[in-house]
C-alpha positions as CSV (number, residue, x, y, z in Angstrom):
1,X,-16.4,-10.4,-7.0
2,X,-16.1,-13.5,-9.1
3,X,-14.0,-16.7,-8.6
4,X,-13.3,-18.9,-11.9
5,X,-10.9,-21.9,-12.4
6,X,-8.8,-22.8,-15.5
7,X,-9.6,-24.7,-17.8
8,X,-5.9,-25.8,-18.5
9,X,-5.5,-29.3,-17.9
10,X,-9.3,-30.0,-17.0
11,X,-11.1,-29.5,-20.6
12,X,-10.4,-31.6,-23.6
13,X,-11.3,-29.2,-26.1
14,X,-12.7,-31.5,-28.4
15,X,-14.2,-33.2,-25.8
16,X,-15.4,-30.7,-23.0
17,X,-18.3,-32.9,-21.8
18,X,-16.3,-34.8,-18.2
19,X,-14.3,-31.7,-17.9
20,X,-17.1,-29.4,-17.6
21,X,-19.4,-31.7,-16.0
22,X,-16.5,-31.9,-13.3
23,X,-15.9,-27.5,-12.8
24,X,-19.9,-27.8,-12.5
25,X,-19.9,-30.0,-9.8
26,X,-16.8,-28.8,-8.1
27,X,-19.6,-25.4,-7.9
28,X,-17.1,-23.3,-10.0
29,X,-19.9,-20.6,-12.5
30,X,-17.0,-19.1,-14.3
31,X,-13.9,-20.6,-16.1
32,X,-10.5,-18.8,-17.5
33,X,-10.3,-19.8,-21.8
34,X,-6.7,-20.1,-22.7
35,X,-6.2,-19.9,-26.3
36,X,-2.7,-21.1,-26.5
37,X,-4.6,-24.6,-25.7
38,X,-5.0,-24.3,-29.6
39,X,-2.1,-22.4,-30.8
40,X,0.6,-23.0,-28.2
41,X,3.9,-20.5,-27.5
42,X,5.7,-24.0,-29.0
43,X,4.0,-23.7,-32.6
44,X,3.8,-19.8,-33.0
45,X,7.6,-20.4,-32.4
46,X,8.0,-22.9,-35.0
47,X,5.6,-21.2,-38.0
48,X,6.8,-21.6,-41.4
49,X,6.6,-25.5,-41.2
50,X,3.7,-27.6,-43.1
51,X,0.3,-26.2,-42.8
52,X,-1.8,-29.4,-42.7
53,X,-0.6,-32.2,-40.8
54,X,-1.8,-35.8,-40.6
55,X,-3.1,-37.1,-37.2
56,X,-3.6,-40.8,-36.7
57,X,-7.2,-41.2,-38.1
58,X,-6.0,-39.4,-41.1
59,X,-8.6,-36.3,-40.3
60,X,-6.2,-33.3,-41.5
61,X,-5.9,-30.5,-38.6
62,X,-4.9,-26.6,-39.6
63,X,-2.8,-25.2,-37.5
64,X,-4.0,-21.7,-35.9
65,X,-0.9,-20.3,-37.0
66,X,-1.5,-20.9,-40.2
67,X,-5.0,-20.3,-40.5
68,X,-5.9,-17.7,-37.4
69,X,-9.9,-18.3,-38.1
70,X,-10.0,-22.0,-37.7
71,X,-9.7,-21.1,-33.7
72,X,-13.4,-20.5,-34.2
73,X,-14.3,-24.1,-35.1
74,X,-11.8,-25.8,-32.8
75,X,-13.6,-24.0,-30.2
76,X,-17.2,-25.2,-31.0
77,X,-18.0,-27.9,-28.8
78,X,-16.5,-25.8,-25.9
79,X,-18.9,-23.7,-26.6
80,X,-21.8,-25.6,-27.2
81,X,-20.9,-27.3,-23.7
82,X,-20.4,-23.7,-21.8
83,X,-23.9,-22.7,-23.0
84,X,-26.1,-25.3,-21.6
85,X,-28.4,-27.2,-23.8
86,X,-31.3,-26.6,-22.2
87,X,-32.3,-23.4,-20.1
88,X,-32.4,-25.8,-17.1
89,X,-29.1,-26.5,-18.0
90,X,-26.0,-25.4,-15.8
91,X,-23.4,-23.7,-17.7
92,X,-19.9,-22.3,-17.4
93,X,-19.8,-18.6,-18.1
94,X,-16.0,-17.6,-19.6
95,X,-14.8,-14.4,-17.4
96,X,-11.5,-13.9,-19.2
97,X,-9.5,-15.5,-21.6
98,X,-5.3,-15.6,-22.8
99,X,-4.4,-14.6,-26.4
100,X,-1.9,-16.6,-27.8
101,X,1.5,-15.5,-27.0
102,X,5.4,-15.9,-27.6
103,X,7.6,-17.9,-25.6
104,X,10.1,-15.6,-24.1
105,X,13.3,-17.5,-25.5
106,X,11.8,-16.5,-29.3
107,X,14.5,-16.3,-31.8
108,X,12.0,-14.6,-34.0
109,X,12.6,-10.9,-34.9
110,X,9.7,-8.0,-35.7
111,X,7.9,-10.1,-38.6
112,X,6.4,-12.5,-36.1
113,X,4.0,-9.4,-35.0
114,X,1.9,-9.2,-37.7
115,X,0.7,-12.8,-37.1
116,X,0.1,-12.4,-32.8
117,X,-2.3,-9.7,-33.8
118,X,-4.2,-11.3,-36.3
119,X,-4.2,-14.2,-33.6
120,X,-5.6,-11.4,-31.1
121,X,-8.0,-10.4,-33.1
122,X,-9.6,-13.9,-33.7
123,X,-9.3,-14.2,-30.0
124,X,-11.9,-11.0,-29.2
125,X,-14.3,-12.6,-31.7
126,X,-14.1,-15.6,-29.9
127,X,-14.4,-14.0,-26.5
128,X,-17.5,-12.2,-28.1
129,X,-18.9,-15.5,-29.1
130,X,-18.5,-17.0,-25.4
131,X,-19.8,-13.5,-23.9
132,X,-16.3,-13.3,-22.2
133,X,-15.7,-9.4,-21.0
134,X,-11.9,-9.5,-20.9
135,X,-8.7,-10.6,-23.1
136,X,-5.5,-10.8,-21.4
137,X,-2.8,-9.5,-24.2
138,X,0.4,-9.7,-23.6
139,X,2.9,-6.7,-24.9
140,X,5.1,-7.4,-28.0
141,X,8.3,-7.9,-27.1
142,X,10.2,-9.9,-30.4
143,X,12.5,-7.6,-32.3
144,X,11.9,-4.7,-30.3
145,X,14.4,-2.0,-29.3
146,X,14.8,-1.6,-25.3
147,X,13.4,1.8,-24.9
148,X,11.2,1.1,-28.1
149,X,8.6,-0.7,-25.8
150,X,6.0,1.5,-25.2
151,X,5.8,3.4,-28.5
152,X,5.7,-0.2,-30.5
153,X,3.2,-1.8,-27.6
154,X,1.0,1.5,-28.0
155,X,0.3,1.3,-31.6
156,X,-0.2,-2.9,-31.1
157,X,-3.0,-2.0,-28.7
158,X,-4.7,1.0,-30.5
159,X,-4.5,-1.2,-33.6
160,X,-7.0,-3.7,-31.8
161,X,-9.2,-1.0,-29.6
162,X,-11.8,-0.9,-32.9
163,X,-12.3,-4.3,-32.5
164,X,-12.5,-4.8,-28.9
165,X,-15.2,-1.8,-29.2
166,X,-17.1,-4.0,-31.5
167,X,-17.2,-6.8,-29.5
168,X,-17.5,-5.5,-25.8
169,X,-14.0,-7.0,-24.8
170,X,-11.7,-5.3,-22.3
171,X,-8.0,-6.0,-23.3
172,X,-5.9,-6.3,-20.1
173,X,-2.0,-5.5,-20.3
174,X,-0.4,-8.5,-17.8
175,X,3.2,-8.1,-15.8
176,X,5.8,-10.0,-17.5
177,X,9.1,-11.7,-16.8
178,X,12.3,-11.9,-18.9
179,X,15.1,-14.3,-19.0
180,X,18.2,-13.2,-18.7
181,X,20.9,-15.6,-19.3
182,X,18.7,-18.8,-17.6
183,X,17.4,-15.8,-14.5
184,X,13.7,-15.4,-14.4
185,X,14.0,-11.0,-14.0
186,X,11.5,-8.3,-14.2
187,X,10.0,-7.8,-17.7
188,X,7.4,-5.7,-19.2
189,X,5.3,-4.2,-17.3
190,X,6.8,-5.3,-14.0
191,X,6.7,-1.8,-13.2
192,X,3.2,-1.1,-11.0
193,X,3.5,2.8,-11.9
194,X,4.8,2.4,-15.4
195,X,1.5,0.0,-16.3
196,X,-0.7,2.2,-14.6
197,X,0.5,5.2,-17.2
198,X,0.6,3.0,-20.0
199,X,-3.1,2.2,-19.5
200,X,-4.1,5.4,-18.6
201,X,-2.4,6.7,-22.4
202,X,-3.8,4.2,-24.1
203,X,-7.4,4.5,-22.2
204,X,-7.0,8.6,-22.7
205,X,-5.9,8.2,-26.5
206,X,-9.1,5.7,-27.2
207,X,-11.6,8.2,-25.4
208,X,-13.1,5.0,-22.9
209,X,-11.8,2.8,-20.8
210,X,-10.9,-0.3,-23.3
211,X,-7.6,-1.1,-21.4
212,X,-7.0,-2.5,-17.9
213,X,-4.6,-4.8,-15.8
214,X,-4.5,-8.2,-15.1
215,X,-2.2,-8.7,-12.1
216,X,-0.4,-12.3,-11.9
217,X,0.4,-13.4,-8.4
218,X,3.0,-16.4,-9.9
219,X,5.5,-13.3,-11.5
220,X,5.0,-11.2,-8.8
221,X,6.6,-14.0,-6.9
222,X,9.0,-14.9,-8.8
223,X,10.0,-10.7,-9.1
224,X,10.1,-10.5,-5.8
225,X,7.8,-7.8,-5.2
226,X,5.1,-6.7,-2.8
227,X,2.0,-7.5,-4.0
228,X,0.4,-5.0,-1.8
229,X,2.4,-2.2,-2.9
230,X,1.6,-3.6,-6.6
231,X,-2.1,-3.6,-6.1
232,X,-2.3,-0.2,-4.5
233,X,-0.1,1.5,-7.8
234,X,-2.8,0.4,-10.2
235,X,-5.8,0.6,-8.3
236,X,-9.2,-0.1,-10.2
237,X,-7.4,-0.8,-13.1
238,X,-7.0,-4.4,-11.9
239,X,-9.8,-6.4,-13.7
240,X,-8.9,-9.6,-13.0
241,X,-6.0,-11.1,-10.5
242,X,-4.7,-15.0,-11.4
243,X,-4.1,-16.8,-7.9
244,X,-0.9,-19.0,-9.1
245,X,2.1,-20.2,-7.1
246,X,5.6,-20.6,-8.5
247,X,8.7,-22.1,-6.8
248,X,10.2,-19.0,-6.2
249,X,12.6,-19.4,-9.1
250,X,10.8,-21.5,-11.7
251,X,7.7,-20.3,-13.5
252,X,4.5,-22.8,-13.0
253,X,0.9,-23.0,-12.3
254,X,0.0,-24.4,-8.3
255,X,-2.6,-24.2,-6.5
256,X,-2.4,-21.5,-3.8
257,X,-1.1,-23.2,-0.2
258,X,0.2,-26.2,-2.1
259,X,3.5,-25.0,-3.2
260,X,5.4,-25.2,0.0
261,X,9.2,-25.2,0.3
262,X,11.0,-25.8,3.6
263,X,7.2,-25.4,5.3
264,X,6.6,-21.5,3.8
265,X,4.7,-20.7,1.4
266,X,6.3,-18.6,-1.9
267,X,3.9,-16.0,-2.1
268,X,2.9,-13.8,0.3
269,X,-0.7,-13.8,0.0
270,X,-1.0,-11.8,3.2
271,X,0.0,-8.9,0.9
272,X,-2.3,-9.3,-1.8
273,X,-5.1,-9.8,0.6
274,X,-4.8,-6.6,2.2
275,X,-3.4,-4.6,-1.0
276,X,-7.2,-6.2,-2.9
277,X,-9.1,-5.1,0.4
278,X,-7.2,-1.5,0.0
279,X,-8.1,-0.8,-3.7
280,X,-12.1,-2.5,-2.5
281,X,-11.2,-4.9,-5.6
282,X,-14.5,-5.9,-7.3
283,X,-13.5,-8.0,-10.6
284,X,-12.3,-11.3,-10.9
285,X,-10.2,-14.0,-9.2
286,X,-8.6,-16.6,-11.7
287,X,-7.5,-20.2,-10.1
288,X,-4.7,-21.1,-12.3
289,X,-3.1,-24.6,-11.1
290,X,-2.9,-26.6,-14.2
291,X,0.5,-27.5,-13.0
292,X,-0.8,-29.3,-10.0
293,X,-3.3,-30.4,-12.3
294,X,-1.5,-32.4,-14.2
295,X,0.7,-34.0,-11.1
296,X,-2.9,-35.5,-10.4
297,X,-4.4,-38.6,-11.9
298,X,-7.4,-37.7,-13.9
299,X,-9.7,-40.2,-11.5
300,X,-8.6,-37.8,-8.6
301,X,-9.2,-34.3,-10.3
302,X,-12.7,-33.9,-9.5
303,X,-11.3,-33.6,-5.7
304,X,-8.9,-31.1,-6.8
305,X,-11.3,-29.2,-8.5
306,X,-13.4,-29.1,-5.3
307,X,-10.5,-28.5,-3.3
308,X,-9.6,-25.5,-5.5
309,X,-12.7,-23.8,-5.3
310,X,-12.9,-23.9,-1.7
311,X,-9.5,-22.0,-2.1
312,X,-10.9,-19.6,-4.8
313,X,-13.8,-18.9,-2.1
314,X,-11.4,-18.2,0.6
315,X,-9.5,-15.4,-1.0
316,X,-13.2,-14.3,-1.9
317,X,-14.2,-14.0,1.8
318,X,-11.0,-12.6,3.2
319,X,-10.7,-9.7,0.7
320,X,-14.3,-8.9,1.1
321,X,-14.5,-9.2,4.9
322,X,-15.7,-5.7,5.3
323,X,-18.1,-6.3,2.9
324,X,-19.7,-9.0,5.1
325,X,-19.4,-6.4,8.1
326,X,-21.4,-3.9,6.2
327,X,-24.3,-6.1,5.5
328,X,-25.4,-6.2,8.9
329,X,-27.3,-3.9,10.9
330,X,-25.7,-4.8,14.8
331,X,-22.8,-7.1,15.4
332,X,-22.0,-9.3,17.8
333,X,-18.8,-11.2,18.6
334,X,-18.3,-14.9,20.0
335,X,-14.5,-14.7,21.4
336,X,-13.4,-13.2,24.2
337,X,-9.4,-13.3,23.4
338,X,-7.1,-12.3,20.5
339,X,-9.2,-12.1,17.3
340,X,-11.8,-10.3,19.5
341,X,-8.8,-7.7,20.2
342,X,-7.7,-7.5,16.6
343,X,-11.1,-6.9,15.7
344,X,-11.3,-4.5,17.8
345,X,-8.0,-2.5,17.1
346,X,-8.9,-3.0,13.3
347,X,-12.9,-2.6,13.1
348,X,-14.3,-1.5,16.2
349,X,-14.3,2.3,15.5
350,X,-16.1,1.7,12.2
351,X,-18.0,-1.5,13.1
352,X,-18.7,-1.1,17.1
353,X,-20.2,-4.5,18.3
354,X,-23.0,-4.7,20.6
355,X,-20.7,-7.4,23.4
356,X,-18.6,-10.3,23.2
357,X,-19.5,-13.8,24.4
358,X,-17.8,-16.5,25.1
359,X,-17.8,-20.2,26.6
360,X,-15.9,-19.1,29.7
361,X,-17.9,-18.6,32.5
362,X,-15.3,-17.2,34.5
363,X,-15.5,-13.9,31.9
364,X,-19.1,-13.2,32.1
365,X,-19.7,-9.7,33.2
366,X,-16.4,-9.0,32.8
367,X,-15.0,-6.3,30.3
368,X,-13.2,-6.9,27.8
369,X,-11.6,-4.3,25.2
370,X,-14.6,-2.2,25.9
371,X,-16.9,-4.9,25.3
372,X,-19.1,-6.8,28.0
373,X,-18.8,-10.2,27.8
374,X,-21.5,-12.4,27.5
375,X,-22.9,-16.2,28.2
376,X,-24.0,-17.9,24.4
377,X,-27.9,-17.4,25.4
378,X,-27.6,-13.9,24.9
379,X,-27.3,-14.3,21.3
380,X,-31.1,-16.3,21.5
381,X,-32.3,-11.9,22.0
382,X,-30.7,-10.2,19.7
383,X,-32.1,-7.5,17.3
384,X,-32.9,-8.1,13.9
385,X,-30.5,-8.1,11.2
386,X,-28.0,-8.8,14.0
387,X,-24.9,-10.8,12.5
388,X,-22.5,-13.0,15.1
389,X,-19.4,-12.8,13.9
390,X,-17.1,-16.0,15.5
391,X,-13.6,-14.6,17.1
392,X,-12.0,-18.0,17.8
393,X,-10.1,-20.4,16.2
394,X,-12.5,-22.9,16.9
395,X,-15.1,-22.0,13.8
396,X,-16.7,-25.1,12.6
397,X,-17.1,-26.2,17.2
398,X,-18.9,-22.9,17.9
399,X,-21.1,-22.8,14.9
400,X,-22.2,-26.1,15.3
401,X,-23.1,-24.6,19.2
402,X,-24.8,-21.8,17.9
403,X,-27.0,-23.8,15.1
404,X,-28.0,-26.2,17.8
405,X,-29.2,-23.3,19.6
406,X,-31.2,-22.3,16.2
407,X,-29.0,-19.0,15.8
408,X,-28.7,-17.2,12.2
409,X,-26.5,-14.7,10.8
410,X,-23.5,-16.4,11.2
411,X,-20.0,-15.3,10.3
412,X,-16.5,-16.5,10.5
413,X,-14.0,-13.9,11.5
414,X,-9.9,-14.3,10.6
415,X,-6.8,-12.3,12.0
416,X,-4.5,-13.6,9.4
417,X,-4.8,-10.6,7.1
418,X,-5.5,-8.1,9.2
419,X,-4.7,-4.0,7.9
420,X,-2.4,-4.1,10.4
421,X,-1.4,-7.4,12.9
422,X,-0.9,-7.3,16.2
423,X,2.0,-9.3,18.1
424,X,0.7,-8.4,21.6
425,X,-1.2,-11.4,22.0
426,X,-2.8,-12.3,25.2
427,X,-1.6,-15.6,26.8
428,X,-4.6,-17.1,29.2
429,X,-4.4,-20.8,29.2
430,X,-8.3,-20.9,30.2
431,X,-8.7,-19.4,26.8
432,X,-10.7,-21.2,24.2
433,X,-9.3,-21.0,20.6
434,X,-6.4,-18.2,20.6
């Protein structure tokens, strides 16, 4: 699985230099293109107007709209920056990218189409040119029938397969909100099971799989729907997932565990976390926060961008917590209290430890869930390939202990997103860390 960030907010496309010295530093690889950064919802809207304009230093700029092909030279330094100079150069590889899109208030009827898929099919050329695998399209919606939908969406799609072909892009299908009367509501493609058959027709009518899902957390949200539920309906379709926070009613772009109302969180990531472990989701996690972005002063973004990885690696970690399971030959636990019972209830069948440890003297020798309970030193004689897997809230305490002690193979374990939670906790006031 991959993390990437956005590049909304961060990269001056004419000037991409600080912003992706500062994702390179912050330890992001992989970055998220979106190309309305060039041709915005707000100018497709208002085509028809001047072509050239005059900025102040009187260098004339085309506008995309006008002139689909100049995306391609707007995009250069960007490019020349994600590449790397040198071959001892870092660079910034583009995972997926956003074709340019509609605002959903459009006044503008069918003959606004023609133009979003020559816009689309500039943006596969480009992703070819930054060796990005997927383009997020979003369906056509402007001057189209209800009911009309899927027939008008499916020959949009096939129109652009040939291209895509060409140029090793996935297109991606994304879930959509509408506004009704000033009420963010369920939109196009809102539906789990409906996506998941419009994919597989247009997948079975190309004769490959050219088509997938990109699942967005922030309209999922604001839909109120179960992300777990969602995930499980479309299964390995999902390519990549964007990690984005709304308001609950208000769509925006902030970083996960930031946007907190009354002390809870909006989304429930708890969901997604165990609906990506169900479907063993492999693609790509997208970090999309340029709202909070943009609340920051540029002098404090490299923090946030740091900050925001460690976020992007923490969904990593949870939804492939088996996968750090699998890798070891022998487990043993540290924790003799809760997390070591929800590991057990949850894991111990398919991933049976050797024993449990803990500081507690007072527990050595004892049993506990089936496990003996160990002092720390009997980690110093454990087999090879053995991982210790830390049951206690304590993390960062106990694997300080154990590095002093010159132990490897050390793992942080978390109940929080659990297949299934436990409310019978224990309640031992001798306990360490539960």
């Amino acid at each position: 699985m991959k993390v990437a960030t956005t590049l909304s907010g961060i990269i001056d496309y004419k000037r991409p230099g600080q912003g992706t010295s500062d994702i390179i530093s912050a330890g992001f690889e992989n970055a998220f293109l979106n190309f309305d950064a060039l041709c915005s919802p707000y100018e497709l809207e208002n085509t028809g107007r001047p072509v050239i304009e005059q900025e102040a230093d009187d260098d004339p700029q085309i506008k995309v709209s006008a002139q689909p092909s100049y995306m391609h030279k707007l995009l250069h330094p960007l490019l020349e920056k994600c590449g790397g100079k040198s071959i001892n150069e870092k660079r910034i590889n583009i995972e997926a990218a956003y074709a340019p899109y509609l605002p959903r208030e459009t006044k503008h009827g069918d003959e606004i189409n023609d133009l979003l898929k020559e816009l689309t099919i500039e943006s596969i050329k480009a992703c070819a040119a930054f060796g990005c695998h997927y383009l997020i399209v979003r369906p056509l919606f402007a001057g189209i029938e209800p009911g009309a939908e899927f027939q008008a969406n499916k020959e949009y799609y096939i129109s652009l397969a040939e291209t895509a072909k060409q140029n090793n892009v996935i297109l991606l299908l994304e879930n959509q909100c509408s506004n009704i009367g000033g009420h963010l509501v369920r939109g196009l493609c809102s539906d789990a099971q409906t996506s998941a058959e419009w994919i597989d027709s247009l997948n079975e009518t190309v004769g490959e799989e050219r088509f997938g899902f990109c699942m967005d957390t922030g309209i999922c949200s604001i839909c109120g729907q179960d992300m777990r539920e969602f995930a499980i309906a479309l299964g390995a379709r999902i390519k990549v997932v964007i990690l984005r926070e709304c308001d609950g009613h208000n769509e925006n772009s902030i970083l996960p565990f930031t946007g907190i109302n009354t002390s809870s969180f909006q989304n429930e990531w708890l969901n997604l976390i165990r609906g990506m472990r169900e479907i063993n989701f492999d693609g790509t996690l997208i970090l999309e926060y340029a709202g909070t972005v943009s609340a920051f002063s540029p002098l404090l973004r490299p923090q946030l961008i740091s900050l925001a990885k460690s976020v992007a690696d923490y969904f990593k970690w949870q939804i492939e917590i088996e996968a750090a399971l699998k890798k070891y030959k022998s487990i043993v636990l540290f924790g003799a209290g809760n997390m070591c019972r929800n590991y057990m209830k949850c894991y111990g069948e398919k991933y049976p430890p050797l024993f449990t440890c803990d500081n507690n003297k007072s527990l050595w020798g004892t049993s506990f869930c089936g496990l003996e309970v160990k002092p720390p030193e009997a980690l110093r004689n454990l087999p090879e390939g053995c991982g210790i897997f830390i049951c206690n809230i304590y993390y960062r305490e106990i694997q300080k202990q154990l590095r002093g002690m010159e132990i490897e193979n050390i793992e942080f374990f978390n109940d929080e997103y659990m297949p299934s939670f436990h409310f019978d906790r224990l309640k031992r006031n001798d306990e360490m860390g539960d």
